[in-house]
C-alpha positions in Angstrom: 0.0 0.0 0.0 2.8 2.5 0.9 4.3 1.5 -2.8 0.6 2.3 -4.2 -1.1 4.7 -6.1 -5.0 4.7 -4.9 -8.2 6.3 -6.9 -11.5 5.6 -5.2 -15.1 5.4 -7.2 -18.0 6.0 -5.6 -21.1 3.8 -5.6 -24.6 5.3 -6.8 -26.1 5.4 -3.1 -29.4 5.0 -4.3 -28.7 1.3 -5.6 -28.9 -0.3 -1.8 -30.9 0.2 1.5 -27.7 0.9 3.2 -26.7 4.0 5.0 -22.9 3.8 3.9 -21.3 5.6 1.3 -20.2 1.9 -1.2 -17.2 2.9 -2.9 -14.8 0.9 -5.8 -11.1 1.3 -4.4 -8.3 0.6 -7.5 -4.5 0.0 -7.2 -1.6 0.3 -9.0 2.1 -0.3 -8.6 4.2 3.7 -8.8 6.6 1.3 -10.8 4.2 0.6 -13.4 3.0 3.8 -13.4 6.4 5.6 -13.5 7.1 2.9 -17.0 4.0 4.2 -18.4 5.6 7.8 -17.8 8.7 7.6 -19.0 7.8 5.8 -22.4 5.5 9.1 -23.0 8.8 11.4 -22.2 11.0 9.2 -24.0 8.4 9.4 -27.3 8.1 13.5 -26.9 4.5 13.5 -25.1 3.0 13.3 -22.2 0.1 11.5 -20.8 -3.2 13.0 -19.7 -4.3 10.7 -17.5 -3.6 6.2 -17.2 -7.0 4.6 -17.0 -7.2 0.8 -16.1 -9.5 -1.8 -17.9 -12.4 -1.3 -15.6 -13.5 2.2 -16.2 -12.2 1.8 -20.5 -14.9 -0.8 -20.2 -17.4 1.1 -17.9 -17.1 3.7 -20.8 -18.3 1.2 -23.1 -21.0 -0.5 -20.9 -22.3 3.0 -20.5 -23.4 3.2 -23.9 -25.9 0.2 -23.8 -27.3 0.9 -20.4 -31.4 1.9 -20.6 -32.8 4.8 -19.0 -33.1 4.5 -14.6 -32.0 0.3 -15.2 -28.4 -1.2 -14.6 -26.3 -3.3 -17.7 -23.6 -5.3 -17.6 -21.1 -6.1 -20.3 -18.5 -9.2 -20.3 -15.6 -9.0 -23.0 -12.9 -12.0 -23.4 -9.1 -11.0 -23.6 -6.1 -13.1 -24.3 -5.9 -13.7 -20.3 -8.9 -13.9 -19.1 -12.3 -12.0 -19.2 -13.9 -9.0 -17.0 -17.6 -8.7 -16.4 -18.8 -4.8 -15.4 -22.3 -3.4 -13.9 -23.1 0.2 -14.3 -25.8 2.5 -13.6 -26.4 5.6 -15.1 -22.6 5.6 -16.5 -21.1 4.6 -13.3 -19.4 1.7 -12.3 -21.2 -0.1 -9.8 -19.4 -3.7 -10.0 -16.8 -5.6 -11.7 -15.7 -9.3 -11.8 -12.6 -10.7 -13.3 -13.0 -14.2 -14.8 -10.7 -16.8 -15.4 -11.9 -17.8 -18.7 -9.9 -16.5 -21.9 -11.1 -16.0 -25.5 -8.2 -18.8 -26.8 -10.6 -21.4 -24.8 -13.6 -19.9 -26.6 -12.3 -21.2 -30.0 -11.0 -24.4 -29.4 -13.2 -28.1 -29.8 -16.9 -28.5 -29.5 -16.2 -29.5 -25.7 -13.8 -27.2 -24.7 -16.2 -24.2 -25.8 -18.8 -26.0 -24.0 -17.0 -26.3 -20.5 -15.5 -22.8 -20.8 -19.1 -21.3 -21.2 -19.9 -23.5 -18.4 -17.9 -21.9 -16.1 -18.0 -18.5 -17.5 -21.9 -18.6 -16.8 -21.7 -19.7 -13.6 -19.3 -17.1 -12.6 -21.3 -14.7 -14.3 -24.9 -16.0 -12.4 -23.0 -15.8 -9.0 -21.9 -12.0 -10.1 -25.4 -11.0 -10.9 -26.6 -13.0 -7.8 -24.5 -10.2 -5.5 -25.8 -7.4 -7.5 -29.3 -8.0 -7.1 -29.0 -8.6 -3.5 -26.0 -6.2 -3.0 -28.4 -3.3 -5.0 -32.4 -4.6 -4.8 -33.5 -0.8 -5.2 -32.0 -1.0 -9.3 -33.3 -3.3 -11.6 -31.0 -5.2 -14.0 -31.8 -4.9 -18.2 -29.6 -7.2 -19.5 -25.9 -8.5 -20.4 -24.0 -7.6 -23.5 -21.5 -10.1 -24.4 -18.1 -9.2 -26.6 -16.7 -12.7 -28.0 -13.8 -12.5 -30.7 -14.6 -13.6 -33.8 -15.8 -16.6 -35.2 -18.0 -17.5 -31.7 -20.7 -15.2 -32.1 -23.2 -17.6 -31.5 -22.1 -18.8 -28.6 -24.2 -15.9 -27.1 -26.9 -18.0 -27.5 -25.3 -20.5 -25.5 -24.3 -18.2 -23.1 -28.5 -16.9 -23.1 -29.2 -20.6 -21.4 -27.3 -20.1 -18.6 -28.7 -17.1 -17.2 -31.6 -15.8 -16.0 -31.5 -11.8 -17.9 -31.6 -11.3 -21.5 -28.5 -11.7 -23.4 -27.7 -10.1 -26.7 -24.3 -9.6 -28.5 -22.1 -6.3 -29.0 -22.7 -4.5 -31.7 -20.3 -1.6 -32.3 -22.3 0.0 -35.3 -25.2 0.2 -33.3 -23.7 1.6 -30.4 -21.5 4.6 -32.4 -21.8 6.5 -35.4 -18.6 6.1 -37.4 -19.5 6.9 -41.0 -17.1 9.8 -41.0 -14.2 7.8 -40.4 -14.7 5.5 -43.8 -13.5 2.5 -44.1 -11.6 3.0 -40.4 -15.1 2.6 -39.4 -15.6 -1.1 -40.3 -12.4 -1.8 -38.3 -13.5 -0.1 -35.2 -16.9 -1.3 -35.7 -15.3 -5.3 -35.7 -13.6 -4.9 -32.2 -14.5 -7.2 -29.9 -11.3 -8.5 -27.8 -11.2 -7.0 -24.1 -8.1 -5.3 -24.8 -9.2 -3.2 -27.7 -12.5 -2.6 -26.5 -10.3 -1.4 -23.7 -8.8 1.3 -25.1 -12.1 2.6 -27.4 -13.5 3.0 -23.8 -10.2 5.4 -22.9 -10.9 7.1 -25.8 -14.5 7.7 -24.8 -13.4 9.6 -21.6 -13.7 13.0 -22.8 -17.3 12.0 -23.8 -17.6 10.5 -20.2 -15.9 13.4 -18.4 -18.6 15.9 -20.5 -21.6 14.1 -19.0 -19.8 14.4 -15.1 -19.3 10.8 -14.6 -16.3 9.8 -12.0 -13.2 9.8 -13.9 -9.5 8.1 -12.4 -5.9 9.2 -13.2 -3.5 6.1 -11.8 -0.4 8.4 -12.5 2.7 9.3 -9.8 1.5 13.1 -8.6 5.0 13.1 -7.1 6.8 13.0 -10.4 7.4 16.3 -12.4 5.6 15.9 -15.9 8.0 16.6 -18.6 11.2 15.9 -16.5 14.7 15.1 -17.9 15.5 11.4 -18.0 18.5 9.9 -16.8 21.1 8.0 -19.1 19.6 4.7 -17.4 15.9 5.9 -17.6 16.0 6.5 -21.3 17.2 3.1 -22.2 14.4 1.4 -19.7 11.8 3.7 -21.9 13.1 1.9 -25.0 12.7 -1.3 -24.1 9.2 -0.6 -22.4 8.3 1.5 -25.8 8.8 -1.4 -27.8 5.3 -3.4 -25.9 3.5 0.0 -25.7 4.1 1.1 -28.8 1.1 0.3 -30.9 -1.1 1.1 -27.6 -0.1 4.3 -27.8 -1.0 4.7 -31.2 -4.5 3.2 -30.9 -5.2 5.6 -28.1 -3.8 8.8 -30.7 -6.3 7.5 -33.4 -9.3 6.6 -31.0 -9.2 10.3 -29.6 -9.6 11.7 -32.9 -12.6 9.9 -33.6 -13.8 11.0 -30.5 -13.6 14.3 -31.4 -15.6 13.6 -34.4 -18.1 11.8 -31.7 -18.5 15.0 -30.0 -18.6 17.7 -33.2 -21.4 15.2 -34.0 -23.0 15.4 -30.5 -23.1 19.2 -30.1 -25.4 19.4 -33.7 -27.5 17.5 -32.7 -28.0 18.9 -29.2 -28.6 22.6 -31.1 -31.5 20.6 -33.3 -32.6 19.3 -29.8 -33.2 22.9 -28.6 -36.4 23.9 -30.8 -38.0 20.3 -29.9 -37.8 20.5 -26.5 -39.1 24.2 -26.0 -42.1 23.1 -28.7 -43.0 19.7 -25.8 -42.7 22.3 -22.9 -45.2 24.3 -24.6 -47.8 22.2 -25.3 -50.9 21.6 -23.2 -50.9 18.4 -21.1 -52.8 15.6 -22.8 -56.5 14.6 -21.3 -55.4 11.2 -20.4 -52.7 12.6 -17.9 -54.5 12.2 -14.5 -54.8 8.7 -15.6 -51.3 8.1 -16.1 -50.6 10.0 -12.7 -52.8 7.0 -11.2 -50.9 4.8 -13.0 -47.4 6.0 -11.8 -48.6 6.2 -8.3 -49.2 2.3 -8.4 -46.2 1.5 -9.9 -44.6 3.1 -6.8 -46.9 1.1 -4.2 -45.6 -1.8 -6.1 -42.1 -0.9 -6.1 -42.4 -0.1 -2.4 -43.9 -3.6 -1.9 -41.2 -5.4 -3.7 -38.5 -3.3 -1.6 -39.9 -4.6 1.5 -40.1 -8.2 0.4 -36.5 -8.2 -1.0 -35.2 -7.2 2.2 -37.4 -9.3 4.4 -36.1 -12.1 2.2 -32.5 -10.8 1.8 -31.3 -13.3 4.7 -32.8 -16.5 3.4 -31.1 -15.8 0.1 -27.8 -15.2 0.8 -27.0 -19.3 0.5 -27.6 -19.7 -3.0 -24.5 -18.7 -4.2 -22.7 -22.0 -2.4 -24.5 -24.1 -4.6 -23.2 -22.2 -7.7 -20.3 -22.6 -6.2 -20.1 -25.9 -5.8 -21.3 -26.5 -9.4 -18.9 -24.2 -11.1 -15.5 -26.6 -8.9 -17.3 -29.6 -10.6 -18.4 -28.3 -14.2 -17.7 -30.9 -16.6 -17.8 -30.3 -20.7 -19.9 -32.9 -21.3 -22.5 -32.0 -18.8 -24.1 -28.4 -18.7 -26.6 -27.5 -15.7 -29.4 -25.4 -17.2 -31.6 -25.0 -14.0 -31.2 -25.3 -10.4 -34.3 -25.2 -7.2 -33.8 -25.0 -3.9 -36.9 -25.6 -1.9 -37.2 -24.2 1.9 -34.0 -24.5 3.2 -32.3 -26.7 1.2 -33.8 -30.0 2.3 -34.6 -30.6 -1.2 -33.2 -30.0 -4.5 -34.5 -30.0 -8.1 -31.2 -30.2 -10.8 -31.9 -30.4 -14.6 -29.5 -29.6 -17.5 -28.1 -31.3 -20.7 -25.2 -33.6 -21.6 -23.9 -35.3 -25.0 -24.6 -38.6 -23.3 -26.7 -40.3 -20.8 -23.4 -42.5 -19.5 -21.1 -39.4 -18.2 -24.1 -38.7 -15.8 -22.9 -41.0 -13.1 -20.0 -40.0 -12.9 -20.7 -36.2 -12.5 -22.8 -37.3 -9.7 -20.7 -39.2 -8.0 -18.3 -36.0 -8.5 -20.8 -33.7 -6.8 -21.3 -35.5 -4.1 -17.7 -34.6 -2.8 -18.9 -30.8 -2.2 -20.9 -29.8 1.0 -23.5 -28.7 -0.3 -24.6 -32.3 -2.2 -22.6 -34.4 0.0 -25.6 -37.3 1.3 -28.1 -35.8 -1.4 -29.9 -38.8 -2.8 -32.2 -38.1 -5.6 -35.2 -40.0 -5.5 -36.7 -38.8 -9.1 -34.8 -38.9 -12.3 -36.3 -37.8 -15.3 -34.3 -38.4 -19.2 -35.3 -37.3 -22.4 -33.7 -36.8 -25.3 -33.6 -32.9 -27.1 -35.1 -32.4 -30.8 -32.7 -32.2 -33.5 -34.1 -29.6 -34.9 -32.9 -27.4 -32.2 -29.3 -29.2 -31.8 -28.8 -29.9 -35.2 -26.4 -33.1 -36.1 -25.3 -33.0 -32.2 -27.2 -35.7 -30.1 -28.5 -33.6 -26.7 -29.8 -35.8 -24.1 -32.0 -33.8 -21.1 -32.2 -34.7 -17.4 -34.1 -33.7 -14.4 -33.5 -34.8 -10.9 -35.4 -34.3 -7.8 -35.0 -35.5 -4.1 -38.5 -35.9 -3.6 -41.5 -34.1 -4.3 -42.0 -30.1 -5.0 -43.3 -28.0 -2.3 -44.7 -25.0 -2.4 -42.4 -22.9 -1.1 -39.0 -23.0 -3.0 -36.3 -20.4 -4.3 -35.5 -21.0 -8.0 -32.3 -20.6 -9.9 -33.0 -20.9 -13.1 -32.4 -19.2 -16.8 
């Protein structure tokens, strides 16, 4: 910590019932952070400000969030993956994932068991959000994958429980006026370069007063000379940051083409807005007053009932748990019940053939929270092949005994 260079992000307070200020701490090395300044020097430039993948990301995930809701967004890099949350175009959570894009296009199987566990991560993430934040509703999840697995979105889509949908760049900015740059930027998908379009959106972000970081060494004079020692380090450091350098150059010159863009439309805004201020209320307005003052008696309810229930759902995520340690490729779990208090158990999913299910049972039962389970009800069917194509799916369902009426489902 003494060695550290500390920025602190705070929390939308309005998210959570608590009376605390929740706040996102980040840390970097001065080491690192003195490399990164002394490649700038050594290359005639300075830098404005070092951002870390988290808030380039953020920048990005702001861009398909929906008015008053939350979005996440997961992107796959060369070493693993990161999953962000944000509200209003602040980060509210993040989640690193050890899962990486090479895994994504390997065999049948291996694609399957890296979903796997990349969904299960990303069902235990959005687990903590809901209960972390139960006054913000969640729209959806964006998923980045690198080219050539675009539909395993769709596979991703079984596993959990909010609507899924895959990045699209084109949609998301306008970048006709950068020709045929435009279908390049438009194709970026990896972690790492979505990375750095997100730094280059920070002006944009800055302009609409959302927290912004700046990881750099305040103690070190910008612009300084270099020692005969320092300027050979910069060379060898220049020689990795190179073309990251020049990807930032070129993405902040679209972004001022972003913003040139942004300001005409904002002065064709102008005329429309003061015409909808001046026109007469519409005679249906006192009954969408009603209206609104139901929806918040309802939202009020469901407040109360997600805390009231907060305790008895904090377990959950042990099960997950326990099923991401023991995820097989050959066996994917598509739904998950937990009645009462976990005295019985519903578990149903999919698997290229009945004869590795054994075995993954007899797996499971080495975690706590299956150890002793017997399941007295097993259902087996076989999936239509007009949905898996020439794969052969076959379906299971197990139960402990019968279904109550009282249970807590986990399910997509």
């Amino acid at each position: 910590m003494d060695d550290a260079i500390v920025e602190v992000l705070g929390v939308p307070q309005d998210t959570q019932n608590r009376t605390t200020q929740p706040a996102i701490a980040l840390l970097e090395s001065q080491a690192e952070a003195q490399k990164l300044s002394l490649a700038a020097d050594d290359a005639g430039a300075t830098w404005t400000a070092i951002e870390v993948p988290e808030t380039g990301l953020r920048n990005i995930c702001a861009l398909t969030e929906t008015e008053s809701q939350a979005h996440a967004l997961i992107a796959f890099g060369s070493e693993h993956a990161l999953l962000v949350i944000t509200l209003g175009g602040e980060l509210v959570m993040t989640r690193t994932i050890e899962v990486a894009s090479a895994a994504l296009m390997g065999s049948e199987e291996a694609r399957g068991g890296a979903l796997g566990r990349a969904g299960l991560e990303v069902l235990r993430t959005l687990d903590t959000f809901e209960r972390t934040h139960s006054k913000v509703t969640l729209s959806g999840l964006t998923v980045a994958l690198p080219g050539g697995a675009a539909s395993m979105a769709e596979v991703l889509a079984d596993l959990v429980y909010v609507p899924v949908k895959a990045l699209e760049m084109g949609q998301l900015l306008d970048c006709s006026a950068l020709g045929e740059t435009s279908e390049q930027i438009e194709a970026l998908a990896s972690l790492e370069n979505l990375c750095l379009l997100g730094a280059a959106l920070r002006p944009a972000s800055q302009a609409r007063g959302i927290q912004q970081i700046n990881m750099q060494d305040a103690e070190r004079p910008q612009g300084g000379a270099l020692t005969w020692g320092a300027v050979w380090g910069v060379r060898a450091v220049v020689a990795v940051l190179g073309v990251a350098v020049v990807a930032v150059i070129g993405m902040s010159v679209a972004t001022k083409s972003f913003e040139s863009q942004a300001a005409g439309l904002e002065a064709q805004l102008g005329p429309l807005t003061a015409a909808t201020v001046s026109m007469p209320p519409p005679p249906d307005m006192d009954k969408l007053n009603e209206l609104r003052k139901g929806e918040a008696l309802q939202r009020r309810l469901s407040e109360a009932l997600s805390s009231a229930t907060a305790n008895a759902s904090q377990g959950y995520s042990e099960y997950l748990m326990a099923l991401g340690r023991q995820a097989q490729p050959n066996v994917w779990i598509t739904g998950l019940t937990v009645h009462g208090s976990g005295g019985q158990l519903e578990l149903s999913g999919r698997m290229t053939d009945p004869g590795f299910l054994p075995g993954y049972l007899s797996r499971l039962e080495r975690e706590t929270q299956f150890k002793g389970r017997r399941f007295a009800q097993v259902e087996i069917g076989v999936v239509s092949s007009e949905m898996t194509g020439d794969q052969r799916l076959t379906t299971f369902s197990l139960s402990t005994q019968d279904t109550p009426r009282s249970s807590k489902e986990i399910k997509p």
